[in-house]
PyMOL CGO cylinders between C-alpha atoms (Angstrom):
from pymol import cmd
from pymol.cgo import CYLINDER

trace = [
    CYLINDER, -4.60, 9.18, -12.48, -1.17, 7.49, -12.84, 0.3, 1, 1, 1, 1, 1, 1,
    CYLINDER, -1.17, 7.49, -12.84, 0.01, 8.89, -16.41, 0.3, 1, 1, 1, 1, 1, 1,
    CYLINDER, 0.01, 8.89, -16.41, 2.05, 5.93, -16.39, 0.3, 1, 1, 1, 1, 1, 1,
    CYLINDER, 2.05, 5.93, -16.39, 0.52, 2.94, -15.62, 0.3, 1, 1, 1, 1, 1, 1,
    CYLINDER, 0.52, 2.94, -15.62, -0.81, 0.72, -19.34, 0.3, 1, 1, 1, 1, 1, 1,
    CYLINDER, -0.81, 0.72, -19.34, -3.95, 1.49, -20.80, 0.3, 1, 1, 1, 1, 1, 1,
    CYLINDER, -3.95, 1.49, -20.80, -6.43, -0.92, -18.57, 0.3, 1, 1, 1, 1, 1, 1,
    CYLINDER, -6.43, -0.92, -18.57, -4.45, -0.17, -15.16, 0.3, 1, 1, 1, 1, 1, 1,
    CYLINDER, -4.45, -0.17, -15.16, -4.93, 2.81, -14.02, 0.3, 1, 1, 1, 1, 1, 1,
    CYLINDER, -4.93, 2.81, -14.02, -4.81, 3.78, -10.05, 0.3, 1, 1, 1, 1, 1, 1,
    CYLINDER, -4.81, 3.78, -10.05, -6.25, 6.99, -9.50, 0.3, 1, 1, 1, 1, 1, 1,
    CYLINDER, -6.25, 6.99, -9.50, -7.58, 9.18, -6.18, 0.3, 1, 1, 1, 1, 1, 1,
    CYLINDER, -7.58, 9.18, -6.18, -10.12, 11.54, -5.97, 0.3, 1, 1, 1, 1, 1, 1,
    CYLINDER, -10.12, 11.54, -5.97, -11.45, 13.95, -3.83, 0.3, 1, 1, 1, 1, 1, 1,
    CYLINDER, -11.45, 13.95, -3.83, -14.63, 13.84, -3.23, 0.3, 1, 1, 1, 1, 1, 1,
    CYLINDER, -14.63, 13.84, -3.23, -15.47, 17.56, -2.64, 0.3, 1, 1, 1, 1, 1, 1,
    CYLINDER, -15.47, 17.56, -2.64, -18.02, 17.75, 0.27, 0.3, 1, 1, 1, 1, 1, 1,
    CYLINDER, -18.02, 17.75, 0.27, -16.47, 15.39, 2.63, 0.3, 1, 1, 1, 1, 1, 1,
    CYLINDER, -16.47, 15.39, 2.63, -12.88, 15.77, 1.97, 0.3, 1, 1, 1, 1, 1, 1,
    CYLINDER, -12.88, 15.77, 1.97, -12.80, 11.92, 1.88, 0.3, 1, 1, 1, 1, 1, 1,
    CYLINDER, -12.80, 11.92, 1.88, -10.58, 10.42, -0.77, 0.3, 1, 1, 1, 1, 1, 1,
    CYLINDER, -10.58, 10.42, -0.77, -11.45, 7.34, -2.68, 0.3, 1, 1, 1, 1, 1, 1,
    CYLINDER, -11.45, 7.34, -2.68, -8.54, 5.61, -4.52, 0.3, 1, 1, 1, 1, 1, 1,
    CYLINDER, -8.54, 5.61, -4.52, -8.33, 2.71, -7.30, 0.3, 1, 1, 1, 1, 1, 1,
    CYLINDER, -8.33, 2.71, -7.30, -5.27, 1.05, -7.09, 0.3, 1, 1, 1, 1, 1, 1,
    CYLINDER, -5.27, 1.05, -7.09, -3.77, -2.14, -7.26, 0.3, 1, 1, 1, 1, 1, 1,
    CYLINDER, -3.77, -2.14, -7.26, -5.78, -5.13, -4.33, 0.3, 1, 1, 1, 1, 1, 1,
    CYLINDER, -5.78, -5.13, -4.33, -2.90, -6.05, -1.72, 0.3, 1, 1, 1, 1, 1, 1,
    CYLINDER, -2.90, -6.05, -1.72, -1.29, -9.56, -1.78, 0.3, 1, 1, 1, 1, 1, 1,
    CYLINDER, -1.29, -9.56, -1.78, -2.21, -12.08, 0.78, 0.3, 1, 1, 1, 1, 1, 1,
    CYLINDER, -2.21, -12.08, 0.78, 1.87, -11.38, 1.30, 0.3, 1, 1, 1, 1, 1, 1,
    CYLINDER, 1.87, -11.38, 1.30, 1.55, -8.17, 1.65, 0.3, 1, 1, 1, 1, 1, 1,
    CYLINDER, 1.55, -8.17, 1.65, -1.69, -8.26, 3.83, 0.3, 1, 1, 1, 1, 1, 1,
    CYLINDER, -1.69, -8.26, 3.83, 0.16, -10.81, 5.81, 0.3, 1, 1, 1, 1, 1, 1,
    CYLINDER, 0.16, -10.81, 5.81, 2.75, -7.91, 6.29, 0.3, 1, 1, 1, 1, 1, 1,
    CYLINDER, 2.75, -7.91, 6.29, 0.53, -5.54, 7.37, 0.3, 1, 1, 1, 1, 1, 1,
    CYLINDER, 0.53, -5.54, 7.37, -0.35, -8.02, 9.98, 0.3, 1, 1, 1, 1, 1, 1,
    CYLINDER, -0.35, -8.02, 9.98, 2.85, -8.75, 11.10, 0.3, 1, 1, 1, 1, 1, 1,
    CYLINDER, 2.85, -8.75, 11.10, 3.25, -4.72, 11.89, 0.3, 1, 1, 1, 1, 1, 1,
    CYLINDER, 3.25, -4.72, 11.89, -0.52, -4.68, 13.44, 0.3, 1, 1, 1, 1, 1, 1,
    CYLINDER, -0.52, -4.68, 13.44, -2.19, -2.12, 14.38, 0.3, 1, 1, 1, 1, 1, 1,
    CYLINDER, -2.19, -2.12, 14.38, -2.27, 0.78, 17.03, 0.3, 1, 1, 1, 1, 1, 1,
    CYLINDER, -2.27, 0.78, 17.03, -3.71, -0.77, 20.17, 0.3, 1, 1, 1, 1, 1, 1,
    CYLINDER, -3.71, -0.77, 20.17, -7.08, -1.77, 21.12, 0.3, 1, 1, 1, 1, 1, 1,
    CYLINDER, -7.08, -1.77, 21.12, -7.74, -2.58, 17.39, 0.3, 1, 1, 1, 1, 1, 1,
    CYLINDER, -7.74, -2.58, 17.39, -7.82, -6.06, 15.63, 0.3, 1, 1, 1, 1, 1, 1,
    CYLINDER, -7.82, -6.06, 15.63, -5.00, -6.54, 12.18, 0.3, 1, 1, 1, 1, 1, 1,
    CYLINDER, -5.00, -6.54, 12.18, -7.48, -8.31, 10.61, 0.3, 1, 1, 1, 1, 1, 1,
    CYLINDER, -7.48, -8.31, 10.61, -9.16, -6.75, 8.02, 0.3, 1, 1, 1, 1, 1, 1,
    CYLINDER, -9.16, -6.75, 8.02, -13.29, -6.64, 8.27, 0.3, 1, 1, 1, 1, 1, 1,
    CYLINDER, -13.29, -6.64, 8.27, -15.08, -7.81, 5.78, 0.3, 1, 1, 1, 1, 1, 1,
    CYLINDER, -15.08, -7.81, 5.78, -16.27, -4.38, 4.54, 0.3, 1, 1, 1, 1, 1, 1,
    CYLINDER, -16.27, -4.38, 4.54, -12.49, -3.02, 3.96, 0.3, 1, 1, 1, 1, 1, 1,
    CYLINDER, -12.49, -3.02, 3.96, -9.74, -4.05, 2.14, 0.3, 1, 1, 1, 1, 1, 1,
    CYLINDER, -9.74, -4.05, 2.14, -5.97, -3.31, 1.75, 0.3, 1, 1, 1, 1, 1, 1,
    CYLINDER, -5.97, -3.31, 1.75, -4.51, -1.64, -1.32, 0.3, 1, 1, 1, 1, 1, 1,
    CYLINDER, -4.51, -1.64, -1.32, -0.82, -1.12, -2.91, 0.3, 1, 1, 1, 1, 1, 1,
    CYLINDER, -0.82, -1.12, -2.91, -0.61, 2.44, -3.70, 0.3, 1, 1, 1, 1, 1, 1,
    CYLINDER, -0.61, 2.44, -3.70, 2.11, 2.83, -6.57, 0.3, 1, 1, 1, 1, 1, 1,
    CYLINDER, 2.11, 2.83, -6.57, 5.06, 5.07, -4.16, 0.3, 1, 1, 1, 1, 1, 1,
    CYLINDER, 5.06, 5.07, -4.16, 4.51, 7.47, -7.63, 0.3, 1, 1, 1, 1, 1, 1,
    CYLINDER, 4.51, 7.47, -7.63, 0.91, 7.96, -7.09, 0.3, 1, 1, 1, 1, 1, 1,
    CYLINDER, 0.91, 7.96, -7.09, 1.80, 9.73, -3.92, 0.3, 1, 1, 1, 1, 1, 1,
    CYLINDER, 1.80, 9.73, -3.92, 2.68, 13.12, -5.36, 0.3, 1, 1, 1, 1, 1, 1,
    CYLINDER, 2.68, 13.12, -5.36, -1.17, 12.73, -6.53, 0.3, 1, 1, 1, 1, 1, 1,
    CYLINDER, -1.17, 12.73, -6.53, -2.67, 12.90, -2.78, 0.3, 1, 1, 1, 1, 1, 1,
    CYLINDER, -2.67, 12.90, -2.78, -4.23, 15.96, -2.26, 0.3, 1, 1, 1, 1, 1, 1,
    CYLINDER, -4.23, 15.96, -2.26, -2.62, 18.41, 0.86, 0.3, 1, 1, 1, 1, 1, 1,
    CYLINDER, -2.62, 18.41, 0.86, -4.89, 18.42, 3.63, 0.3, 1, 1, 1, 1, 1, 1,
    CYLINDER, -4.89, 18.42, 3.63, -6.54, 21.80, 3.63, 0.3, 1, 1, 1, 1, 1, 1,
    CYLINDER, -6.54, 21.80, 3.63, -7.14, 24.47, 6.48, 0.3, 1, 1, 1, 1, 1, 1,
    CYLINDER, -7.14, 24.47, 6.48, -10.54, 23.56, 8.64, 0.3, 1, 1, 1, 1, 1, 1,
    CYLINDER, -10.54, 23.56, 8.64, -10.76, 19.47, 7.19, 0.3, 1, 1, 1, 1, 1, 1,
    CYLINDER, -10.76, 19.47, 7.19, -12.13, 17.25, 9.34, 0.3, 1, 1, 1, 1, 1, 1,
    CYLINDER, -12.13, 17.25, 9.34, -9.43, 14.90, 10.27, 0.3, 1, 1, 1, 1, 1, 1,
    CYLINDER, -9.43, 14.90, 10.27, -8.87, 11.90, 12.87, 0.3, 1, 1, 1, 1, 1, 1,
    CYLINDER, -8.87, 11.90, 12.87, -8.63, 11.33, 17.03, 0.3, 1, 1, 1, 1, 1, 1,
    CYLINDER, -8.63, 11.33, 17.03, -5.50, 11.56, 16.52, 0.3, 1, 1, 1, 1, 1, 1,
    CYLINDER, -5.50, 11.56, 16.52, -5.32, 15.23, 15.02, 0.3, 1, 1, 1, 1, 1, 1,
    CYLINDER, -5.32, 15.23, 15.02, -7.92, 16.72, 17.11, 0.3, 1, 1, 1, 1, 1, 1,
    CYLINDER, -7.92, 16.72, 17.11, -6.08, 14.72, 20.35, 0.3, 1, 1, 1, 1, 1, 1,
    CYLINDER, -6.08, 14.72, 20.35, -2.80, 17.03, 18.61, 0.3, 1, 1, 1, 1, 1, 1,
    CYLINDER, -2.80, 17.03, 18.61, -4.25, 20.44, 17.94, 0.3, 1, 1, 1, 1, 1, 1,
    CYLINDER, -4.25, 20.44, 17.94, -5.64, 20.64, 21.43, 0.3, 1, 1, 1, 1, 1, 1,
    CYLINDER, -5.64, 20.64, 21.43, -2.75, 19.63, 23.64, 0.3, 1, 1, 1, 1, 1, 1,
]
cmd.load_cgo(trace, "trace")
């Protein structure tokens, strides 16, 4: 939890211990800053647009140092397993 956000605000992760997946409350993303994150897109072959069962979220840069280190034998992405094989 971010020991410095007020009293009724609070953006916090956790680990949710059998799947290594982390679930975060945080701040919802301006239609700015979802625009934004349009205007970068996405890696190719997928839509920007966000479906209707995800969201965007502004993670406080301080909340960071909070995100747990990936550990030896998690699961991760394509990406990672297309990385520890080449």
């Amino acid at each position: 939890m971010d020991p410095d956000s007020p009293t009724d605000e609070s953006p916090t992760i956790w680990l949710h211990e059998e799947t290594g997946d982390l679930l975060i409350q945080s701040y919802r993303a301006t239609a700015a800053e979802v625009n934004d994150c349009k205007e970068v897109g996405s890696v190719p072959g997928h839509a920007a647009d966000v479906p209707d069962n995800e969201t965007i979220i502004r993670l406080p840069a301080a909340m960071l140092d909070y995100l747990p280190a990936r550990r030896e034998g998690d699961r991760g992405g394509e990406a990672e397993h297309a990385a520890s094989s080449a």
